[in-house]
N, CA, C and O atoms as a Tripos MOL2 file, in Angstrom:
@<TRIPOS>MOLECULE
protein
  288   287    72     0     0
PROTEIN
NO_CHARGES

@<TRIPOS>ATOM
      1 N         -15.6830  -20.9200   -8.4480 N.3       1 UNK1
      2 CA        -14.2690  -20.6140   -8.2980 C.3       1 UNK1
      3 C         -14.1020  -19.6490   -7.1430 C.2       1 UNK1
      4 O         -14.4870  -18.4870   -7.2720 O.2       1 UNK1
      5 N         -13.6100  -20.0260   -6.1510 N.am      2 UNK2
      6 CA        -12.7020  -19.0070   -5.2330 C.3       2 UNK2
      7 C         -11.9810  -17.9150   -5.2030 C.2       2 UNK2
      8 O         -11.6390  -17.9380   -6.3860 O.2       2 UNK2
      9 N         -11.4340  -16.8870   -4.7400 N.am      3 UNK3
     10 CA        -10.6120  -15.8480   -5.1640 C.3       3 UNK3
     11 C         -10.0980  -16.0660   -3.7770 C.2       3 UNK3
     12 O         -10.5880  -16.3070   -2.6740 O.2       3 UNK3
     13 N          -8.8780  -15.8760   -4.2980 N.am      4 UNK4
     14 CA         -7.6670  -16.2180   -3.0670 C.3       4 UNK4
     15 C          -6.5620  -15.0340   -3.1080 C.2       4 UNK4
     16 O          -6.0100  -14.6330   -4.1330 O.2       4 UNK4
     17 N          -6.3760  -14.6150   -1.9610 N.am      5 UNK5
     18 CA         -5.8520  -13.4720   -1.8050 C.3       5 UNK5
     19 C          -4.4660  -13.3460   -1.0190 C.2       5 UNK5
     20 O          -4.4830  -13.8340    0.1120 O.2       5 UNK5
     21 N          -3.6740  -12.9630   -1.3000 N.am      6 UNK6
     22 CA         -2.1680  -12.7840   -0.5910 C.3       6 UNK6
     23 C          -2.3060  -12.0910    0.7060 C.2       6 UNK6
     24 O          -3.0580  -11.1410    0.9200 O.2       6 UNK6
     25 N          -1.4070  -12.7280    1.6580 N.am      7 UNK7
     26 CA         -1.3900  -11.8700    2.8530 C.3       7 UNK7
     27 C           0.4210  -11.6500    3.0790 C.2       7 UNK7
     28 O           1.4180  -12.1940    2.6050 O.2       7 UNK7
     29 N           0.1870  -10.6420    3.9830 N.am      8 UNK8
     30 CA          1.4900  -10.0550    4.6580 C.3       8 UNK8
     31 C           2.3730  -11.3580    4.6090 C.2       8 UNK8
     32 O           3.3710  -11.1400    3.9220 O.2       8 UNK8
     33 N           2.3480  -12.3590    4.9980 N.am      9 UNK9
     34 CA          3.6110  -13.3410    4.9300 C.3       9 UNK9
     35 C           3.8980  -13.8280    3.6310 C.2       9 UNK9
     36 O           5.0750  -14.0750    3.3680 O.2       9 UNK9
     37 N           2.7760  -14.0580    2.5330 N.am     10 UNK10
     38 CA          2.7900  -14.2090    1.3240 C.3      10 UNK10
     39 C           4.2110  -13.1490    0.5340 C.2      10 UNK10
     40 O           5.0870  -13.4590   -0.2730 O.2      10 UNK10
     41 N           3.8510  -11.7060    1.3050 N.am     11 UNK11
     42 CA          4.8000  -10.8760    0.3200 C.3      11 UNK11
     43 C           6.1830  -10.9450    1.2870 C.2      11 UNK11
     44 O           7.1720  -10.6520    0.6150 O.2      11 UNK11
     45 N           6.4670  -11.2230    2.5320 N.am     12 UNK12
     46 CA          7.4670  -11.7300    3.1760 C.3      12 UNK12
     47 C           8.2160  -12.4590    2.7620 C.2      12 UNK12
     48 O           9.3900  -12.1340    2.5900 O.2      12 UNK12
     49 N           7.5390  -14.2000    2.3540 N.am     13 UNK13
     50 CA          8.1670  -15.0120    1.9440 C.3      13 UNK13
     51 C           8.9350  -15.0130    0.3170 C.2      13 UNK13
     52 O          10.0100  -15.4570   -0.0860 O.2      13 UNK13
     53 N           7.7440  -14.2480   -0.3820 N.am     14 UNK14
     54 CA          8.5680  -13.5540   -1.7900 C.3      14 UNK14
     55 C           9.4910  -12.8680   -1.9210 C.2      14 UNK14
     56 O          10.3660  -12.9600   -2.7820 O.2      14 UNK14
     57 N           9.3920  -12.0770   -1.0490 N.am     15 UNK15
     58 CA         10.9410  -11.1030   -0.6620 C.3      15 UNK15
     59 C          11.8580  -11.5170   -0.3990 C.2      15 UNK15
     60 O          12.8180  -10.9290   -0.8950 O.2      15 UNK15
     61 N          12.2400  -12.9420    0.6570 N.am     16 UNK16
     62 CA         13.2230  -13.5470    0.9630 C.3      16 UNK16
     63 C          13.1990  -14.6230    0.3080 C.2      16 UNK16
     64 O          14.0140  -15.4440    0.7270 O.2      16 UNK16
     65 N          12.6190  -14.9350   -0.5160 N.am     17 UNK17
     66 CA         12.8820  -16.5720   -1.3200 C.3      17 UNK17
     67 C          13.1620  -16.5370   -2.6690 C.2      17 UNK17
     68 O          13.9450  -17.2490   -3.2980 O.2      17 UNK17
     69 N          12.5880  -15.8140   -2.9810 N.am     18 UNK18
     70 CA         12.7620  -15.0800   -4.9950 C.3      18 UNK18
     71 C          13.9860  -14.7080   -5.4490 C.2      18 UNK18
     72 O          14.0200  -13.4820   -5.3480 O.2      18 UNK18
     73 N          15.2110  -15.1890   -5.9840 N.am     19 UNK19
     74 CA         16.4080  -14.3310   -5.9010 C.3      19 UNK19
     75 C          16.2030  -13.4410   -6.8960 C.2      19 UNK19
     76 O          17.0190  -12.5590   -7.1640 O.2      19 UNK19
     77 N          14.8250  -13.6530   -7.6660 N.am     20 UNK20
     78 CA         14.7950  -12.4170   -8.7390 C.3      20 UNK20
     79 C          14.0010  -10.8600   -8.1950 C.2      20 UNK20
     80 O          14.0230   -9.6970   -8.5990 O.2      20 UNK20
     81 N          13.4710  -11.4400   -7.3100 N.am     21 UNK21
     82 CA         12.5660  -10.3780   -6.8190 C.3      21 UNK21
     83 C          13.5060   -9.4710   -6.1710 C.2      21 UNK21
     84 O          14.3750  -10.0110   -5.4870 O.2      21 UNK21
     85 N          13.5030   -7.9080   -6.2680 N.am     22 UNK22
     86 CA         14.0600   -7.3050   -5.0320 C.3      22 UNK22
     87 C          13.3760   -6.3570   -4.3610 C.2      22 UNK22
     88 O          14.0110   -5.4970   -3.7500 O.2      22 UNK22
     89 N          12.1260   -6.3560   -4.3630 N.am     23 UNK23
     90 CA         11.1330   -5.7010   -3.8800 C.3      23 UNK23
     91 C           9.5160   -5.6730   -3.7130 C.2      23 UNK23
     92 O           8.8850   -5.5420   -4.7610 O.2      23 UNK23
     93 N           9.0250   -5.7460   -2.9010 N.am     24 UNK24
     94 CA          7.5040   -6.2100   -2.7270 C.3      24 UNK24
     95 C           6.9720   -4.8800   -2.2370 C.2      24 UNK24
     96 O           7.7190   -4.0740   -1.6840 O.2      24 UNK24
     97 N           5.5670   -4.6240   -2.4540 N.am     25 UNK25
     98 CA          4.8950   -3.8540   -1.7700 C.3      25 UNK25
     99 C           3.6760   -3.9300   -1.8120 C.2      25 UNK25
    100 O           2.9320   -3.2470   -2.5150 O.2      25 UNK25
    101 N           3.3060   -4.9830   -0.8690 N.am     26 UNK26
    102 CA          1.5170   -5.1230   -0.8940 C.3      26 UNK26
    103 C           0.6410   -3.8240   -0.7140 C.2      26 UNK26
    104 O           1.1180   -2.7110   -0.4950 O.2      26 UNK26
    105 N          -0.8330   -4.1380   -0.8480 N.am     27 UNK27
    106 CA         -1.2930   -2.8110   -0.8200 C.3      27 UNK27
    107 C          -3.1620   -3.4390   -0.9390 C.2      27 UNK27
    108 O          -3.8300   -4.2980   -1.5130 O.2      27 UNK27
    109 N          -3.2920   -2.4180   -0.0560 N.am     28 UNK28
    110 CA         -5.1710   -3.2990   -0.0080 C.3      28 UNK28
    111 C          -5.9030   -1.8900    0.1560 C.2      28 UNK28
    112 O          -5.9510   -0.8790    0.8580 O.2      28 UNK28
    113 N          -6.4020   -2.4710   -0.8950 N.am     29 UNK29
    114 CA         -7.5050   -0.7060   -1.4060 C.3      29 UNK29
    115 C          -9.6830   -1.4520   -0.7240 C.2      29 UNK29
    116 O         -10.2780   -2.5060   -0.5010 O.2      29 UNK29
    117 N          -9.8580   -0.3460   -0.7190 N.am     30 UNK30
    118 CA        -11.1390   -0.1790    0.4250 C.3      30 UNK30
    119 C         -11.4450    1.1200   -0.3720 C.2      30 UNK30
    120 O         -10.6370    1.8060   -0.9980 O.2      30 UNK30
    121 N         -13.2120    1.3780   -0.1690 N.am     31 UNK31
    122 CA        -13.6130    2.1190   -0.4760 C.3      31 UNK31
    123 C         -14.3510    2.6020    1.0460 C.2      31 UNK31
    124 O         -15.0670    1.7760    1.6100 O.2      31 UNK31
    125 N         -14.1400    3.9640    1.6680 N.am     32 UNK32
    126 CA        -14.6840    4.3960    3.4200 C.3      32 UNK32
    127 C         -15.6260    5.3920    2.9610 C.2      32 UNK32
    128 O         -15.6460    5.9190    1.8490 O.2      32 UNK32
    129 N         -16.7300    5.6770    4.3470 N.am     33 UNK33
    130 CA        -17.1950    6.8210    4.2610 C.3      33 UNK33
    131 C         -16.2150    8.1720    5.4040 C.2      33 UNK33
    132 O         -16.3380    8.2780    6.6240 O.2      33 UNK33
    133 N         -15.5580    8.7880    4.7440 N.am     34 UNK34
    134 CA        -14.5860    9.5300    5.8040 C.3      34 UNK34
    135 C         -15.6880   11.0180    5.9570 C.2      34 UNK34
    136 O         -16.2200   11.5030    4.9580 O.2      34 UNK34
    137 N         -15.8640   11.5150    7.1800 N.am     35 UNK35
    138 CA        -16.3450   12.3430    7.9690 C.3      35 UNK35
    139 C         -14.6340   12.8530    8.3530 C.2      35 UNK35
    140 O         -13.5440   12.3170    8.5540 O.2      35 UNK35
    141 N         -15.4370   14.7070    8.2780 N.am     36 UNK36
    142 CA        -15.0390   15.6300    9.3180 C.3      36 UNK36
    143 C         -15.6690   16.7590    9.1010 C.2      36 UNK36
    144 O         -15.7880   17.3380    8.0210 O.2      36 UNK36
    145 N         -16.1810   17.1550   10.4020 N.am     37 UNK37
    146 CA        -17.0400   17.8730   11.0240 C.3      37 UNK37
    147 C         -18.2250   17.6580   10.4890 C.2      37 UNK37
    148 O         -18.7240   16.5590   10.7310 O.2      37 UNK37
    149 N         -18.8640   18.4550    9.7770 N.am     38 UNK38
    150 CA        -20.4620   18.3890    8.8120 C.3      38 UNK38
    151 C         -20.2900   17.8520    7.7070 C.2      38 UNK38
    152 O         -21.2780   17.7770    6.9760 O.2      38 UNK38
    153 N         -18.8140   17.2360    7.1640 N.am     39 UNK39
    154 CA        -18.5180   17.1680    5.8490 C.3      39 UNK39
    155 C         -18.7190   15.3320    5.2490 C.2      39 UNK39
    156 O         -18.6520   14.6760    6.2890 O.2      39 UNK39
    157 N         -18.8290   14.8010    4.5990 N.am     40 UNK40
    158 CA        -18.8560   13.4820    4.3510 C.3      40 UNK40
    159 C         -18.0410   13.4010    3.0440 C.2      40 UNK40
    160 O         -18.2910   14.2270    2.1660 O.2      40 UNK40
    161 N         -17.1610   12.5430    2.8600 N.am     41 UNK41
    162 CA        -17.1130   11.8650    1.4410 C.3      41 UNK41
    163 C         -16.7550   10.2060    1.0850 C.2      41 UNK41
    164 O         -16.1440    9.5080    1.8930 O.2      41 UNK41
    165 N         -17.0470    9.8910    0.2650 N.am     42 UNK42
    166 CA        -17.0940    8.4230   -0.0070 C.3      42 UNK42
    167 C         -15.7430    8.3590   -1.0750 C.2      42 UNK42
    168 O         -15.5280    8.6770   -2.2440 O.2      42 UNK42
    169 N         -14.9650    7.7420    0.0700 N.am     43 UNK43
    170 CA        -13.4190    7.7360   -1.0650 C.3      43 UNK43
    171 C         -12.6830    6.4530   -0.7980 C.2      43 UNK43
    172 O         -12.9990    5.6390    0.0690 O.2      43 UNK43
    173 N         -11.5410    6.3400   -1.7330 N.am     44 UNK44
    174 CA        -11.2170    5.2310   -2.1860 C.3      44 UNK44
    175 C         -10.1180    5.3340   -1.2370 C.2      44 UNK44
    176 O          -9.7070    6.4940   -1.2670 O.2      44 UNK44
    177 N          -9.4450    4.6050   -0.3840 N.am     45 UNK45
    178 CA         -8.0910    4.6590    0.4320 C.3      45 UNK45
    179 C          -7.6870    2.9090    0.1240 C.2      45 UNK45
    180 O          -8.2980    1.8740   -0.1430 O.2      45 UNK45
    181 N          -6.1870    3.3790    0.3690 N.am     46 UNK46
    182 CA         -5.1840    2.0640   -0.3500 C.3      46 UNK46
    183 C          -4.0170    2.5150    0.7230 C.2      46 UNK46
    184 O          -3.5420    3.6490    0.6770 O.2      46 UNK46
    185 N          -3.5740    1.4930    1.7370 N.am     47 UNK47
    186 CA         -2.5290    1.2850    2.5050 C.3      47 UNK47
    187 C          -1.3620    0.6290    1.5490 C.2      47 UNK47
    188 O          -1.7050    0.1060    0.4890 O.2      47 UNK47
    189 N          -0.5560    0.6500    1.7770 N.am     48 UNK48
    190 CA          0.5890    0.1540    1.4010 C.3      48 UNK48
    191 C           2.2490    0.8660    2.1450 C.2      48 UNK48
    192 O           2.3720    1.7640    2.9790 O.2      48 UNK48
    193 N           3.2370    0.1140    1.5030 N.am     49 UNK49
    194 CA          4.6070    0.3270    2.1240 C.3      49 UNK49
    195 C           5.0620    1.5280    1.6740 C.2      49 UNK49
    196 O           4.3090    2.1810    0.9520 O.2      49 UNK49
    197 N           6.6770    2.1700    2.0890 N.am     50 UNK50
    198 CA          7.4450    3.1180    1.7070 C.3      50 UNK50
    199 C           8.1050    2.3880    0.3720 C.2      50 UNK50
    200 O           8.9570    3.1260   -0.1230 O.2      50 UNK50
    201 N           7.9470    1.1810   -0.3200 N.am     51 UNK51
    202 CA          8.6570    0.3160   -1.4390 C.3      51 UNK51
    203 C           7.7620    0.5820   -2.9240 C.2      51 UNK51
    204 O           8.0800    0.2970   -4.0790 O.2      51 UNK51
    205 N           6.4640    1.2760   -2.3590 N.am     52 UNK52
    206 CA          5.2190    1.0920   -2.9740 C.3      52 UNK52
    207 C           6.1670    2.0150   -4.1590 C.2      52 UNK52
    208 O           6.4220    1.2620   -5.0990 O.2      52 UNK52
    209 N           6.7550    3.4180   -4.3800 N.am     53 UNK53
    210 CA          6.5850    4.1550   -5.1430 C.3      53 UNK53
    211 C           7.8740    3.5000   -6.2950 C.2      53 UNK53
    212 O           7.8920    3.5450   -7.5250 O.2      53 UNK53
    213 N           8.8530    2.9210   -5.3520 N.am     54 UNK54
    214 CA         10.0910    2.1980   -6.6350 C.3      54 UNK54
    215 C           9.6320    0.9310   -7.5080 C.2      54 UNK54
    216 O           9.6820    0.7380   -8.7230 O.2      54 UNK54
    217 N           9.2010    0.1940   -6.5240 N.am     55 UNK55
    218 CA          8.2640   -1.1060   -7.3890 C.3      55 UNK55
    219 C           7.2550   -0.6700   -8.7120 C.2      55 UNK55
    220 O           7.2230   -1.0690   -9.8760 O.2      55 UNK55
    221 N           6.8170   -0.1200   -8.3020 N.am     56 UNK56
    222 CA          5.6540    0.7090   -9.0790 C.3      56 UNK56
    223 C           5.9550    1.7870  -10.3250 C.2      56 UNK56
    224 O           5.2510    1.7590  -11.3340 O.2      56 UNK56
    225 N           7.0580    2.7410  -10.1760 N.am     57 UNK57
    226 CA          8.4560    3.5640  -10.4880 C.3      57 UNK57
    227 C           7.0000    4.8200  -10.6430 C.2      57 UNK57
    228 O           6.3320    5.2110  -11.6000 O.2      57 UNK57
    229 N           7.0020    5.0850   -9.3560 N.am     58 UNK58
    230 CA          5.7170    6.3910   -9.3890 C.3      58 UNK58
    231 C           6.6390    7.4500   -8.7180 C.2      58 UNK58
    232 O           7.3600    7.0660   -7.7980 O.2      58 UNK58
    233 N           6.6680    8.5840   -9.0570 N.am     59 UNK59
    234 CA          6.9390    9.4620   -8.6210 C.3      59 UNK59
    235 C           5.8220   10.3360   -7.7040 C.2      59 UNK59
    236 O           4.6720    9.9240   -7.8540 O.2      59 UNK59
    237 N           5.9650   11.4040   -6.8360 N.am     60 UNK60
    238 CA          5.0860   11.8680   -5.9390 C.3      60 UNK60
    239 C           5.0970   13.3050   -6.7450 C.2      60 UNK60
    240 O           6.2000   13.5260   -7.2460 O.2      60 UNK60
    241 N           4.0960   14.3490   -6.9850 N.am     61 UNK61
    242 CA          3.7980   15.2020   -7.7030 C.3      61 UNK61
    243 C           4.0130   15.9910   -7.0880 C.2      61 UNK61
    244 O           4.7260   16.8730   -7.5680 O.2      61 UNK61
    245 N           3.5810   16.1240   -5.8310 N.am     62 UNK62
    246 CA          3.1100   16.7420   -4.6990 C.3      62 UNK62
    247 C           2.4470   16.2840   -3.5230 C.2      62 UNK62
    248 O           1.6860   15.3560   -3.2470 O.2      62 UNK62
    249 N           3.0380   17.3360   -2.8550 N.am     63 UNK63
    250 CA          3.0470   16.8120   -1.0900 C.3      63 UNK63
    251 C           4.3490   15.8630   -1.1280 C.2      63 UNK63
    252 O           5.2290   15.8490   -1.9890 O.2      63 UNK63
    253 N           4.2220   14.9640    0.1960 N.am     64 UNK64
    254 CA          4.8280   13.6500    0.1110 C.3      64 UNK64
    255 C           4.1670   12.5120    0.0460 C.2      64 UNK64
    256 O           2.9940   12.3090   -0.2660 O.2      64 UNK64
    257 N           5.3780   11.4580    0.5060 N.am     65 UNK65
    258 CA          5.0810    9.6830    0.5110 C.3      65 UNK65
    259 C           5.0760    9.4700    2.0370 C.2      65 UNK65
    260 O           5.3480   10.3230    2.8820 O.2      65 UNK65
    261 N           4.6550    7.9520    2.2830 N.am     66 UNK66
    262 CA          5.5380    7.8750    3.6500 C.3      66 UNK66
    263 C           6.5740    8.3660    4.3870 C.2      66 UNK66
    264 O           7.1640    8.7980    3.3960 O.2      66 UNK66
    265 N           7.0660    8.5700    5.0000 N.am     67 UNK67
    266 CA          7.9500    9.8380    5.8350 C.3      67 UNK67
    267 C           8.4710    8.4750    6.9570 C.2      67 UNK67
    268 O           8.0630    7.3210    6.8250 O.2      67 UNK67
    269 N           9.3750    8.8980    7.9650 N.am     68 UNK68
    270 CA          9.9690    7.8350    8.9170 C.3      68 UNK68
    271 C           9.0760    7.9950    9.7680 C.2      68 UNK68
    272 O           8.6760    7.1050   10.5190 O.2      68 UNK68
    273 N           8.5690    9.4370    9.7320 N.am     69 UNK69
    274 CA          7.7350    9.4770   11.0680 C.3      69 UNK69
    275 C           6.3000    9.0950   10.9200 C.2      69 UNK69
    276 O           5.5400    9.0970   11.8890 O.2      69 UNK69
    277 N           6.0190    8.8510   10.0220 N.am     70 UNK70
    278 CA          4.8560    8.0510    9.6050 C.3      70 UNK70
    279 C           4.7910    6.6010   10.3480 C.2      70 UNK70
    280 O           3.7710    6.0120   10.7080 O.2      70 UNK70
    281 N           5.8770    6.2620   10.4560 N.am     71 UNK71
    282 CA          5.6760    4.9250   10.8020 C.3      71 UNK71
    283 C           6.2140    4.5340   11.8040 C.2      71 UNK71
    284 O           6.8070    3.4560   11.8540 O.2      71 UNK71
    285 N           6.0800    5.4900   12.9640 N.am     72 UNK72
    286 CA          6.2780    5.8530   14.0810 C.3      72 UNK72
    287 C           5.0400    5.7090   14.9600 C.2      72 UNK72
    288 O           5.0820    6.0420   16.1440 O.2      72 UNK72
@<TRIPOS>BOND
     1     1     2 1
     2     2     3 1
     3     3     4 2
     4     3     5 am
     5     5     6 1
     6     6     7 1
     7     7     8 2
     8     7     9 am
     9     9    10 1
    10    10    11 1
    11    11    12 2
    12    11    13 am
    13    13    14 1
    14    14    15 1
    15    15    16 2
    16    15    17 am
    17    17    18 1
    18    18    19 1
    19    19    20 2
    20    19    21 am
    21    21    22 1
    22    22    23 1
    23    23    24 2
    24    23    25 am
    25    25    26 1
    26    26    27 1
    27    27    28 2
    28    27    29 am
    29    29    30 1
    30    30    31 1
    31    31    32 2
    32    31    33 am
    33    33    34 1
    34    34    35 1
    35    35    36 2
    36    35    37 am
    37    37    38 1
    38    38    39 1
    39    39    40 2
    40    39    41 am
    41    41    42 1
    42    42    43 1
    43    43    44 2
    44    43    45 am
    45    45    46 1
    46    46    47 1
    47    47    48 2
    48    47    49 am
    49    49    50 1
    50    50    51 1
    51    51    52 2
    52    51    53 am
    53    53    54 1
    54    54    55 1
    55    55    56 2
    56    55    57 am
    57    57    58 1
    58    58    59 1
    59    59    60 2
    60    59    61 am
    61    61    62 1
    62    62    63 1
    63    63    64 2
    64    63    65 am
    65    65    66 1
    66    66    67 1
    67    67    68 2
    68    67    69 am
    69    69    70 1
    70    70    71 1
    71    71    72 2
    72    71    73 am
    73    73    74 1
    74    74    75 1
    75    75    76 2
    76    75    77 am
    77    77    78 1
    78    78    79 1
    79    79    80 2
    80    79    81 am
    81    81    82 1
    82    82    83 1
    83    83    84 2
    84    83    85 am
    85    85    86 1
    86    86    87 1
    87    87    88 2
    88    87    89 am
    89    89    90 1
    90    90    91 1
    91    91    92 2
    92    91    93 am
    93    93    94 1
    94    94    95 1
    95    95    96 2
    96    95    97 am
    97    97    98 1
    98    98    99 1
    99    99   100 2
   100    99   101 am
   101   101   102 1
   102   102   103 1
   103   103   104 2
   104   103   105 am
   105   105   106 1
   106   106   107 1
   107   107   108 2
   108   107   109 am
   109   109   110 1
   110   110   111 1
   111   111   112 2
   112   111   113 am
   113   113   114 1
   114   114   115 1
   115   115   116 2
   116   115   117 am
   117   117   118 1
   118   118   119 1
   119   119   120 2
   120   119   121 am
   121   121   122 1
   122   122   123 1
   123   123   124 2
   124   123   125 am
   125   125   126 1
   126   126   127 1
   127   127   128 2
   128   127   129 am
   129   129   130 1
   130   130   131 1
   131   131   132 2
   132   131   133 am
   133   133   134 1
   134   134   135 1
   135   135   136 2
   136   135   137 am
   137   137   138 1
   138   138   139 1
   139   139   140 2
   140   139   141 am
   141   141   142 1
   142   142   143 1
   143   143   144 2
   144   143   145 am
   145   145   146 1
   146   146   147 1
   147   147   148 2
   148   147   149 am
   149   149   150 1
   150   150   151 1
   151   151   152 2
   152   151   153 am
   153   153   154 1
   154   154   155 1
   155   155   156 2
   156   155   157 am
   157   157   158 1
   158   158   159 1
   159   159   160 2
   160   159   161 am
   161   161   162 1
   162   162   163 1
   163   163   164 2
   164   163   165 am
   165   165   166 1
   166   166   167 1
   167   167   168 2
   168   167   169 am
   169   169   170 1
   170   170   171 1
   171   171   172 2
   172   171   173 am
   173   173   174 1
   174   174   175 1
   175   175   176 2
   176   175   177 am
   177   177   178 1
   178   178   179 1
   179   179   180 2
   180   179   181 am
   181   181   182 1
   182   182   183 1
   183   183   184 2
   184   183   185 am
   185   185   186 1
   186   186   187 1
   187   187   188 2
   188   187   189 am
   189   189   190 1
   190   190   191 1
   191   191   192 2
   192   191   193 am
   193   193   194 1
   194   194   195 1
   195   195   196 2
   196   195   197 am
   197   197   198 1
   198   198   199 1
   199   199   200 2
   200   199   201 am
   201   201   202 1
   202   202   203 1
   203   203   204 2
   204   203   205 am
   205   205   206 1
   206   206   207 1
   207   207   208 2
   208   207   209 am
   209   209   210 1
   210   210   211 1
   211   211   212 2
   212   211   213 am
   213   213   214 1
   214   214   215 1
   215   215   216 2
   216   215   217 am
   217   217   218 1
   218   218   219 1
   219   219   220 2
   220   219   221 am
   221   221   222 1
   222   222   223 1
   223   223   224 2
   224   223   225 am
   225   225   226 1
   226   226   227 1
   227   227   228 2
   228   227   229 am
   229   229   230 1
   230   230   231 1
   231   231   232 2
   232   231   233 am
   233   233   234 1
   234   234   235 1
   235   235   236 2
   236   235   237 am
   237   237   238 1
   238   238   239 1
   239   239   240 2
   240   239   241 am
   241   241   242 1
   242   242   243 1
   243   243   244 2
   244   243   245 am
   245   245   246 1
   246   246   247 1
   247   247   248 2
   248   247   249 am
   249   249   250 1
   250   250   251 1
   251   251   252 2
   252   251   253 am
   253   253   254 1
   254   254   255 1
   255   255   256 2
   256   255   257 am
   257   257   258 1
   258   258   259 1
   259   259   260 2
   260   259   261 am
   261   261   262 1
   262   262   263 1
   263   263   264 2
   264   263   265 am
   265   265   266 1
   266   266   267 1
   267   267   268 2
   268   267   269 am
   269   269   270 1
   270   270   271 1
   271   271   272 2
   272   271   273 am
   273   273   274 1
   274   274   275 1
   275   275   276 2
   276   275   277 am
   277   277   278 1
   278   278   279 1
   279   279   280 2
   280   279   281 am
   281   281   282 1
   282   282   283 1
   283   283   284 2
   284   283   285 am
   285   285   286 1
   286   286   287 1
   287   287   288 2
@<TRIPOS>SUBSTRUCTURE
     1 UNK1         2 RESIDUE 1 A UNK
     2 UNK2         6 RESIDUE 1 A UNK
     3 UNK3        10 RESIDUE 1 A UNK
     4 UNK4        14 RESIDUE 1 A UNK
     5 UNK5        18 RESIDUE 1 A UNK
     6 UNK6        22 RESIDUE 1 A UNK
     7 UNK7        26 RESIDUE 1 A UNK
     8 UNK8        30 RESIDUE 1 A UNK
     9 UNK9        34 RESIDUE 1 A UNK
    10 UNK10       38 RESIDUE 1 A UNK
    11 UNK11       42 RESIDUE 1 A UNK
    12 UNK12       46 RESIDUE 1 A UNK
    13 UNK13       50 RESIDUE 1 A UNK
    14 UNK14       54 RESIDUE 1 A UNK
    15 UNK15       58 RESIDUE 1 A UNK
    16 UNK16       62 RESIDUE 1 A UNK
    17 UNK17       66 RESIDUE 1 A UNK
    18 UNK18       70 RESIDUE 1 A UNK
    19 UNK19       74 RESIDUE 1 A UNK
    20 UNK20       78 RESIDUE 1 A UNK
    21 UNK21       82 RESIDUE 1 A UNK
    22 UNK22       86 RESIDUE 1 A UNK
    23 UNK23       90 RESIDUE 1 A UNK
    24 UNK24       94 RESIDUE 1 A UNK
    25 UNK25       98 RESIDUE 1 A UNK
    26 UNK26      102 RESIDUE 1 A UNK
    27 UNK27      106 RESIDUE 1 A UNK
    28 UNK28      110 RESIDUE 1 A UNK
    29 UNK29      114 RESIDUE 1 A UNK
    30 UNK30      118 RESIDUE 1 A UNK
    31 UNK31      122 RESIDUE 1 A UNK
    32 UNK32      126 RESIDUE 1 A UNK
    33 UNK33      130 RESIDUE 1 A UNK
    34 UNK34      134 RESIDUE 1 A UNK
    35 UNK35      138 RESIDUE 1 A UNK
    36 UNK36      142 RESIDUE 1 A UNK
    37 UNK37      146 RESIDUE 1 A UNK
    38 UNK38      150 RESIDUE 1 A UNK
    39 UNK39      154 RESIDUE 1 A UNK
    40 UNK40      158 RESIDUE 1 A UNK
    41 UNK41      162 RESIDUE 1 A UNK
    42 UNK42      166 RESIDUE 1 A UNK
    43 UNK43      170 RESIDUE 1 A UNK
    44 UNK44      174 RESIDUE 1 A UNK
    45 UNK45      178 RESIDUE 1 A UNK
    46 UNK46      182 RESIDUE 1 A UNK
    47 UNK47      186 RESIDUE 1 A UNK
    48 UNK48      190 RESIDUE 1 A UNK
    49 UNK49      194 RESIDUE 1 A UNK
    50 UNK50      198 RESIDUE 1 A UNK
    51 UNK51      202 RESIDUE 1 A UNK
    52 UNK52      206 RESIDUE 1 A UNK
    53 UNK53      210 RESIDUE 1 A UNK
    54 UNK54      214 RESIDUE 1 A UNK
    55 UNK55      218 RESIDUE 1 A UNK
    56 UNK56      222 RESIDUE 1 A UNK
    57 UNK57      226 RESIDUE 1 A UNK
    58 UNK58      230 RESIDUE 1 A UNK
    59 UNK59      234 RESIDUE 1 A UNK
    60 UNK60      238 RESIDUE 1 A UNK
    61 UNK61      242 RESIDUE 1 A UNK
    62 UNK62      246 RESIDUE 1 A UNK
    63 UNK63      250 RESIDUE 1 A UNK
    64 UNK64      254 RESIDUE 1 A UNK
    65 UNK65      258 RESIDUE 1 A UNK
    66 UNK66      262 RESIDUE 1 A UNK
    67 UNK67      266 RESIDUE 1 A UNK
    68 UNK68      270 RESIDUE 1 A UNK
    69 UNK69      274 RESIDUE 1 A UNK
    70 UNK70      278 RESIDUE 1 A UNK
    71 UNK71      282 RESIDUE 1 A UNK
    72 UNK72      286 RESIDUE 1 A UNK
């Protein structure tokens, strides 16, 4: 069996074709080795949209979310 995976036009075309849907927010999680300076750690990072936190109904604890200038 195959595993078949959604891409960016996948959640495009759901957004504009679904009249039930009113919100998408893909999101693709990776596990990196992130460096800075002498430091290493092996962590989990997940991209996704500014839609991510209403779809989801997550609130931010602290710090922020995406910002405008983020995506700048």
């Amino acid at each position: 069996m195959s595993t078949k995976t959604l891409v960016w036009g996948d959640a495009t075309a759901i957004a504009n074709q679904v009249r039930t849907i009113t919100e998408v927010t893909p999101e693709i999680n990776n596990r990196q080795l992130i460096t800075y300076r002498n430091r290493n750690s092996n962590s989990q990072l997940m991209g996704t949209t500014r839609e991510f936190l209403s779809v989801r109904s997550f609130e931010v604890a602290k710090g922020q979310f995406i910002s405008e200038l983020d995506l700048k």
